[in-house]
C-alpha positions in Angstrom: 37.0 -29.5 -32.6 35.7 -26.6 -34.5 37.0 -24.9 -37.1 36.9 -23.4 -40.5 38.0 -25.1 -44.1 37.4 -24.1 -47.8 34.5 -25.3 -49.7 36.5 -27.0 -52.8 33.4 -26.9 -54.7 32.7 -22.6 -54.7 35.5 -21.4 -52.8 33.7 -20.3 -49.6 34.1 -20.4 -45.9 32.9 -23.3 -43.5 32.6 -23.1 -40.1 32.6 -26.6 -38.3 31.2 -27.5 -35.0 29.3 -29.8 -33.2 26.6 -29.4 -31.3 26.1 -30.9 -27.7 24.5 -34.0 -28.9 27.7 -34.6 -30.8 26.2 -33.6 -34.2 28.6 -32.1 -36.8 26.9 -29.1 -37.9 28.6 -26.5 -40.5 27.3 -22.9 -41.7 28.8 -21.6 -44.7 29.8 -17.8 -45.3 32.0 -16.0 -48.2 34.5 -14.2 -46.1 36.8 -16.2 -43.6 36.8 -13.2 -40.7 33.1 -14.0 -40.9 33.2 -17.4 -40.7 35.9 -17.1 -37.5 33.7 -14.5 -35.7 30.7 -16.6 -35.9 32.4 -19.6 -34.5 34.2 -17.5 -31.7 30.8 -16.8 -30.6 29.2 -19.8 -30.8 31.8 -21.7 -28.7 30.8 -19.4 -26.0 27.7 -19.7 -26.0 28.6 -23.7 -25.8 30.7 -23.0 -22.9 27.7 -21.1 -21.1 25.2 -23.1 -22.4 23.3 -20.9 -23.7 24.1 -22.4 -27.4 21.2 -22.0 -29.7 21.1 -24.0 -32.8 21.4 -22.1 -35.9 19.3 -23.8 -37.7 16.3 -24.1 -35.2 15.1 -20.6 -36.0 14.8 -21.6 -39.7 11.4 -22.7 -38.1 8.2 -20.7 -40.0 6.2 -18.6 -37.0 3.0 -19.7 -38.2 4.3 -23.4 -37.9 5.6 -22.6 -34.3 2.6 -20.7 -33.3 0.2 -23.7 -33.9 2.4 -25.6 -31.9 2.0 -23.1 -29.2 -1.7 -22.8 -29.7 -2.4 -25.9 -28.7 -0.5 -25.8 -25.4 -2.9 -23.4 -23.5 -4.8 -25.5 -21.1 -3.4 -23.9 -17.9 -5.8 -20.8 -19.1 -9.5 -20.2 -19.1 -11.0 -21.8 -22.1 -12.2 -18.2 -22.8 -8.7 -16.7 -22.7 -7.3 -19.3 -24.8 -9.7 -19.2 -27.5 -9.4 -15.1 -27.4 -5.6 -15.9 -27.5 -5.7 -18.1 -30.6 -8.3 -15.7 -32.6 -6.1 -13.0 -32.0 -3.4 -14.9 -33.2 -5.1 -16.2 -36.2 -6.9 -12.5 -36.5 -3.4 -10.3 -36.0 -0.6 -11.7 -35.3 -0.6 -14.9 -38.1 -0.8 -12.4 -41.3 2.0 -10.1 -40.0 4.3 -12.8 -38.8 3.4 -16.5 -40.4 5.6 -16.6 -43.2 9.0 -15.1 -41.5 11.5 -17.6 -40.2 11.3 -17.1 -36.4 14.8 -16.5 -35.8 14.9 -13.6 -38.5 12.4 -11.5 -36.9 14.3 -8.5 -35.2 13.2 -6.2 -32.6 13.2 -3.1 -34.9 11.0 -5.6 -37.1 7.9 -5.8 -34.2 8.8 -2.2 -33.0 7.6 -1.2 -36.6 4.1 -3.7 -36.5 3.1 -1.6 -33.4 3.6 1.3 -34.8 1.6 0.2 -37.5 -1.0 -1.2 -35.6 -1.3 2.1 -33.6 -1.6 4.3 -36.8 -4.5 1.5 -38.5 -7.2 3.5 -36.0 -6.6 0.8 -33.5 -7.2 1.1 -29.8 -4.2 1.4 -27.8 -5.4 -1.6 -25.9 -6.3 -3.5 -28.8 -2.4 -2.6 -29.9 -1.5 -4.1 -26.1 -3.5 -7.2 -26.7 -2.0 -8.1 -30.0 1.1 -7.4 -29.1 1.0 -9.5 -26.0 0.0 -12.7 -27.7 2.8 -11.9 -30.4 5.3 -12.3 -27.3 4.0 -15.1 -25.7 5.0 -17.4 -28.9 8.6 -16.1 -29.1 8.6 -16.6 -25.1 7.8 -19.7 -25.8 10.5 -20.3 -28.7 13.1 -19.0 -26.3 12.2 -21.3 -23.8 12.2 -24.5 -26.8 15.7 -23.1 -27.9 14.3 -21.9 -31.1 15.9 -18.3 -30.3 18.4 -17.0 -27.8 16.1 -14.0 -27.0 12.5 -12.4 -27.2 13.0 -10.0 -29.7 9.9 -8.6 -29.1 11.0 -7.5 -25.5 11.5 -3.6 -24.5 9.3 -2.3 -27.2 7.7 0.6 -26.6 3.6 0.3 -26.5 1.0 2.9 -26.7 0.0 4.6 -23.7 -3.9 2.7 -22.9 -5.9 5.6 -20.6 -8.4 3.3 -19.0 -11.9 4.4 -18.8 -12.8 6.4 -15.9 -15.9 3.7 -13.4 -19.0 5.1 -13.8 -20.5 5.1 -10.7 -24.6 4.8 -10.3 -26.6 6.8 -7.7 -28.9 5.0 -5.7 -31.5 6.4 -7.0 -30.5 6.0 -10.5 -29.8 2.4 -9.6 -33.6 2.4 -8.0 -34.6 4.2 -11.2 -33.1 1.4 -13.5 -34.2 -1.5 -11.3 -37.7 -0.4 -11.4 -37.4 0.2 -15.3 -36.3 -3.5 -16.2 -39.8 -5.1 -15.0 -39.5 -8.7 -14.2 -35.6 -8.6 -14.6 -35.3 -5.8 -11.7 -33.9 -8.5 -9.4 -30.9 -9.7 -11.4 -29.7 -5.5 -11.9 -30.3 -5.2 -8.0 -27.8 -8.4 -7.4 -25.3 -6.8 -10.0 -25.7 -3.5 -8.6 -25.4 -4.2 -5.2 -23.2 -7.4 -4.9 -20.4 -6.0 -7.6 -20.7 -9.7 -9.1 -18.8 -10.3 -12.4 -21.6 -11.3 -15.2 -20.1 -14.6 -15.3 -20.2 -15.2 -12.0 -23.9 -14.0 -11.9 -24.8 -16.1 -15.1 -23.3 -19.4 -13.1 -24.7 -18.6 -9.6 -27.1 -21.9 -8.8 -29.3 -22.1 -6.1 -27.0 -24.1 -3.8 -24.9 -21.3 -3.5 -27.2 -19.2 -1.9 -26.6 -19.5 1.7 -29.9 -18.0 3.7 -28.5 -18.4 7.3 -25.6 -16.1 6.5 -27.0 -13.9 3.6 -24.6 -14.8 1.3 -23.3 -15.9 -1.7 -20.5 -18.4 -3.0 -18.2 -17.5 -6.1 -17.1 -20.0 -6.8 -17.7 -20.8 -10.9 -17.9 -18.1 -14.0 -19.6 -19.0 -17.4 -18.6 -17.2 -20.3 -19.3 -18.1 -24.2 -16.4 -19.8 -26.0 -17.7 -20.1 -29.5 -21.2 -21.2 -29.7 -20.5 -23.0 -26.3 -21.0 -22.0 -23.0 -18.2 -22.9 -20.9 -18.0 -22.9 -17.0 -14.3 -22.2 -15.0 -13.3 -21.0 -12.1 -13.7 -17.3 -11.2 -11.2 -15.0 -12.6 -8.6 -15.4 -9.9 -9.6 -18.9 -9.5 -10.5 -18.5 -5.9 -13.9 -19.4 -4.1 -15.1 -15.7 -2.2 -17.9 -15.1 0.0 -20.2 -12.2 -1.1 -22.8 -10.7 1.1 -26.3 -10.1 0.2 -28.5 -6.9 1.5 -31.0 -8.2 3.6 -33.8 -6.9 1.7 -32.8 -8.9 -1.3 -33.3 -12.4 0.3 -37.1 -12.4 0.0 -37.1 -12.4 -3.7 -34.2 -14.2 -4.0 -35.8 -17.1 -2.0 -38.9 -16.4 -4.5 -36.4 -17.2 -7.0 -35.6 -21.1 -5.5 -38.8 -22.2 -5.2 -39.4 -25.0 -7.5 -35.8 -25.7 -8.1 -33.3 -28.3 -7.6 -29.8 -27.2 -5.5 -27.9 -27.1 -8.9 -30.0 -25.8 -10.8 -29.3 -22.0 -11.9 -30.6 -19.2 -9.4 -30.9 -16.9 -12.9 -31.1 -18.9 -16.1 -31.7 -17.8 -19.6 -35.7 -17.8 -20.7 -34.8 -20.7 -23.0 -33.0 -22.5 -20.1 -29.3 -22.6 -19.3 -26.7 -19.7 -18.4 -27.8 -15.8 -19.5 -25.6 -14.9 -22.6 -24.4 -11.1 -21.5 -24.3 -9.8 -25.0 -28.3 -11.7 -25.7 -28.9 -9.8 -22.1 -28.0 -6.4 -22.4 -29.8 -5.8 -26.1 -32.5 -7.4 -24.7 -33.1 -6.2 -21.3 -30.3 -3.9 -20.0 -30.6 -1.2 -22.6 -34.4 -0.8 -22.6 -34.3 -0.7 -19.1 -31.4 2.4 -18.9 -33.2 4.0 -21.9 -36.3 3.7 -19.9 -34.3 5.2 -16.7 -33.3 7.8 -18.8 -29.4 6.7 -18.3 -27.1 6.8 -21.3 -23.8 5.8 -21.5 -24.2 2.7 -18.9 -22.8 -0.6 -19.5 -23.4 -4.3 -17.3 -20.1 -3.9 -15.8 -20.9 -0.3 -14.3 -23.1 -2.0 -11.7 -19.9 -3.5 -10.5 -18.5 -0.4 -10.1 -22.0 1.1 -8.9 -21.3 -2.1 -5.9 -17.8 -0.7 -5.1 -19.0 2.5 -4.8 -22.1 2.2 -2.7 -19.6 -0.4 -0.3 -17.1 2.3 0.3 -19.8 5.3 0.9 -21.5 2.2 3.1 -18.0 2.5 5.0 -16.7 -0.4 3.7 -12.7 -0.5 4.3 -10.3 -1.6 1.2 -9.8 -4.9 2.5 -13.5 -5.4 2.7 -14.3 -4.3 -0.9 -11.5 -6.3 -2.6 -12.9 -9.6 -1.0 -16.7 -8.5 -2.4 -15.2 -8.1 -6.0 -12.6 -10.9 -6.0 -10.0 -8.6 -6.9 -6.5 -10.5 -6.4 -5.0 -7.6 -4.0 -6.3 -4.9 -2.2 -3.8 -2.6 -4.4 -5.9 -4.0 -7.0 -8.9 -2.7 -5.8 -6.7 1.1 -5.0 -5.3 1.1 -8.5 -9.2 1.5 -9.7 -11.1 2.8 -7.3 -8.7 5.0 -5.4 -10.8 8.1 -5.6 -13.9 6.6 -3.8 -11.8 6.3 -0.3 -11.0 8.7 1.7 -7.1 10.1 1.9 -7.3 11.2 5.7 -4.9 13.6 3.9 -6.4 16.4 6.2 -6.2 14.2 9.3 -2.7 13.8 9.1 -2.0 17.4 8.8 -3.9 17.9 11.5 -1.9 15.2 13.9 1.2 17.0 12.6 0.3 20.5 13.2 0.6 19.4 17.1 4.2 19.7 16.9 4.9 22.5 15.0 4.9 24.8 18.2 7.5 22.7 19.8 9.7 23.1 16.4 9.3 26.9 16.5 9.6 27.3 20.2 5.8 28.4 20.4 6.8 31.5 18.1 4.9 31.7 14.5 7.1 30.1 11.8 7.3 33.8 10.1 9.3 34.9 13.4 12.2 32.3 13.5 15.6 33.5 12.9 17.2 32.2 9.3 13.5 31.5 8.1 13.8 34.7 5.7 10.7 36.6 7.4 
């Protein structure tokens, strides 16, 4: 039964419960109203069962969060370790040293504020943030703390970078500029391939019958290890190549093994994108004369040249491996067209039945 007695030894106030395993448990306090409002509430939450044990968000963050940390092998080993260096980067120096159950939502309110004004990007802030929530998610689901308090906060706005879109002659221009590497700008540029996805194509998945490729493994670095996963949405897609590509890309097989990679590094194993681009991909677009142009624009440059090809959304969302064809709107919206004209055109056919064949200026009430 709870209920709330006098220390004899200082005078103040305990509240006595116990807890569902049968534990007594007792919080002291120096004013009896406080003492009886505090176990009011906590016998409903016992009743509801949504009783959280005072004590259990006593628990350090930084002592929780390693916890968490190591409980992240349902993601992509490069997520996770991005994850766990943010958290060690950002989140750990803010938040290590507070009890877990003390931290309010005014308290992370304020960090992102702070983070926004320290010349931060507002993804960056979004990113931080993000792993911040995942660990008090996951104290609220241990029972650590009733709720996220990091819920409802207000982030800065991101604007995301408007696609840059190559021409095909300024792809042609670029291709031609990059020498022996032409070929592996030409896939990018014209199959919309992720870079891992490129890095971890092997010859096996080049199917010549069909002209096409299969997606089905990404590489990415992980440390000083390269790493292959699934692709990004962990499904196997079918990617077609232009016919005049397959020549060279057959070139490219000879004297290989069916698992061996279809574009490996000089030195042997996957191409490093970061190693890639200083190396090859910025000579070549400062030879092209192109400025501003990063790897992943050739994706773009792919979506594009699909859509003016007269490729539908549908068609495009299965050549970037997007996971929904809303996806695929949300970022490359402006490239199809919005038959707005067309429609106001199949309308206009009954606007002389509406106005009894007399122009709309001429109907009585209309104000004309």
């Amino acid at each position: 039964m709870a209920h709330v007695v006098r220390d004899s030894r200082d005078g103040r106030w305990l509240a006595r419960w116990r807890d569902p395993s049968g534990r007594q448990r007792k919080k002291s306090f120096g004013r009896r109203v406080d003492a009886d409002r505090f176990l009011v509430s906590l016998m409903a939450d016992l009743y509801r069962g949504t009783y959280i044990d005072p004590a259990a968000g006593k628990m350090l963050f930084a002592a929780y969060a390693e916890t968490w940390g190591r409980g992240l092998a349902h993601l992509k080993p490069s997520t996770a370790d991005r994850y766990r260096d943010t958290l060690r980067t950002h989140v750990l120096p803010q938040w290590g040293g507070w009890p877990i159950g003390r931290i309010a939502h005014s308290d992370i309110a304020g960090w992102v504020g702070d983070l926004a004004s320290s010349g931060l990007s507002a993804g960056s802030v979004r990113k931080i943030y993000l792993v911040a929530s995942l660990v008090l998610d996951g104290a609220v689901q241990d029972g650590r703390i009733a709720r996220n308090p990091a819920k409802g906060v207000r982030l800065p706005r991101q604007v995301r970078r408007e696609p840059r879109f190559l021409t095909p002659d300024e792809l042609a221009r670029l291709v031609d500029a990059a020498g022996s590497h032409g070929l592996a700008i030409a896939v990018l540029g014209l199959t919309g391939l992720r870079f891992g996805e490129f890095a971890a194509l092997k010859v096996s998945r080049l199917d010549v019958e069909r002209r096409r490729l299969t997606i089905s493994e990404s590489v990415t670095r992980v440390g000083s290890t390269m790493v292959f996963s699934t692709p990004k949405t962990h499904r196997t897609r079918s990617v077609p190549v232009p016919p005049a590509l397959m020549p060279a890309l057959l070139v490219m097989c000879q004297g290989k093994e069916r698992d061996d990679l279809l574009f490996p590094a000089a030195m042997g194993g996957p191409i490093i994108l970061n190693n890639w681009r200083r190396r090859v991909f910025d000579p070549a677009c400062v030879a092209a004369g192109l400025v501003g142009v990063t790897p992943h624009d050739l994706r773009h440059t792919a979506a594009s040249l699909a859509v003016r090809g007269g490729a539908n959304v549908k068609a495009v969302q299965q050549m970037l491996g997007h996971a929904s064809a809303a996806m695929t709107l949300d970022i490359y919206a402006g490239l199809f067209p919005d038959d707005l004209d067309a429609v106001a055109l199949s309308l206009d056919i009954h606007v002389p039945q509406m106005c009894h064949n007399k122009p709309i200026g001429l109907i009585e009430g209309n104000g004309g």
